[in-house]
C-alpha positions in Angstrom: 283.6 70.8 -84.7 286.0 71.7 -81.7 283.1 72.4 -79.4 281.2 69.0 -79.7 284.8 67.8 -79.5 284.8 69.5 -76.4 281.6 68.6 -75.1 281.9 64.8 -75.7 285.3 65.2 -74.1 283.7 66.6 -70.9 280.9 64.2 -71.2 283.4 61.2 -70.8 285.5 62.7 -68.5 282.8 63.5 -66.0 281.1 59.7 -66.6 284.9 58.5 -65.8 284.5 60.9 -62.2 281.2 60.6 -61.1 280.4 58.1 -58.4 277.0 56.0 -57.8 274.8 57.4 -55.7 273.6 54.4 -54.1 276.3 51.9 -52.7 274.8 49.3 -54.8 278.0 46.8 -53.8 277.6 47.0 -50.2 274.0 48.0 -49.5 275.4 49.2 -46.4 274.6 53.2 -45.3 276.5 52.9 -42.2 278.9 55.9 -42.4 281.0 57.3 -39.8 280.2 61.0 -38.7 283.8 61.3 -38.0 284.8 60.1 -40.7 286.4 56.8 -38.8 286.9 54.1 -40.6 285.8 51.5 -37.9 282.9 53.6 -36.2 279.6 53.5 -38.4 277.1 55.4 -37.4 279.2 56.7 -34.1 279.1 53.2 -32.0 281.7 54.1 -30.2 280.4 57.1 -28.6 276.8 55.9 -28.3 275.3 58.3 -31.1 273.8 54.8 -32.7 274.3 51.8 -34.5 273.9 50.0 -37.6 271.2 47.6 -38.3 269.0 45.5 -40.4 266.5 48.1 -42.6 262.7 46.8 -42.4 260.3 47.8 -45.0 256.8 47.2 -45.1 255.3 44.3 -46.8 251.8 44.6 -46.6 250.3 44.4 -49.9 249.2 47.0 -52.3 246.2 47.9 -52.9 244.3 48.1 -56.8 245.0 52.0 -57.2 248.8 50.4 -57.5 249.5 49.3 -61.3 253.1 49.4 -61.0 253.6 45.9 -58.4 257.7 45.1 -58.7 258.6 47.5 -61.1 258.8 50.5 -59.2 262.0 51.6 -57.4 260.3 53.0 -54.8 258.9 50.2 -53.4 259.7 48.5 -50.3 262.4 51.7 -50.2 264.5 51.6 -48.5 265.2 47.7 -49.4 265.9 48.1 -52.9 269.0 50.3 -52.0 270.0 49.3 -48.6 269.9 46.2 -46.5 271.7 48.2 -43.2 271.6 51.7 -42.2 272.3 53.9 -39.1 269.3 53.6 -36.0 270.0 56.7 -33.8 270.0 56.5 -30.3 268.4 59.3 -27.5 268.9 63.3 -28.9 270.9 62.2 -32.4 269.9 62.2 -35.5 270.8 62.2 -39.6 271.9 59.9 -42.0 275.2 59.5 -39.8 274.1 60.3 -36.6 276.3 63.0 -36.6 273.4 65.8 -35.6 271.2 66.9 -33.1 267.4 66.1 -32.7 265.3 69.1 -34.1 265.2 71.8 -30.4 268.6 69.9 -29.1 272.3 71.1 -29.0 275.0 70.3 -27.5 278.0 68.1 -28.0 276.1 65.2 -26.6 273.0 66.9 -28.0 271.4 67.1 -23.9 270.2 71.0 -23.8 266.9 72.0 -25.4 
C-alpha cells in the first residue's frame, strides 16, 4: 500500500514539474545563447537571427497513407513558426556554436 502510495505520489509530483517540450504557446525557438533576455539567436553580436520557418509543401506521394495526421509533417511547422537562421561559421539550435572544423570566439580559425 505505502509504495503505490508512493509511486502515485511521485507520479503527480513529477507531472506538476515537468515542462512541455515544445513551446506550443509561442511557437517561437528563438533562444539566446547567452542567456539574454532581448538577444535571440545572438543578433546583437551577429551570430544570427530569428526568422519565419519554411517547410515544404509539395505534395505526398501514394506510398503516404497518413496525409494530416502525422506530426511529422510539414516539421518543423507543426511546432514552430520562427526559429534561429545562423549566420557565416555559427551554428546550433541557439547559434551559440561553431560550424563542424571552426573554433574560435568568433568561430574564424579552421
Amino acid at each position: 500500500m505505502l509504495r503505490s502510495c508512493g509511486g502515485a505520489l511521485l507520479l503527480v509530483h513529477a507531472l506538476v514539474l515537468v515542462g512541455a517540450q515544445f513551446p506550443r504557446v509561442s511557437a517561437q525557438c528563438c533562444p539566446s545563447p547567452f542567456a539574454l533576455d532581448d538577444d535571440p539567436c545572438g543578433a546583437s553580436s551577429g551570430r544570427g537571427q530569428c526568422v519565419d520557418v519554411r517547410a515544404d509543401a509539395r505534395a505526398h506521394g501514394p506510398q503516404y497513407p497518413y496525409d494530416g495526421r502525422d506530426d511529422r509533417e510539414r516539421w518543423p511547422l507543426r511546432f514552430f513558426t520562427r526559429a534561429c537562421r545562423c549566420n557565416g561559421n555559427f551554428s546550433g539550435f541557439d547559434c551559440g556554436r561553431c560550424r563542424h572544423g571552426f573554433t574560435g570566439d568568433a568561430c574564424e580559425r579552421r
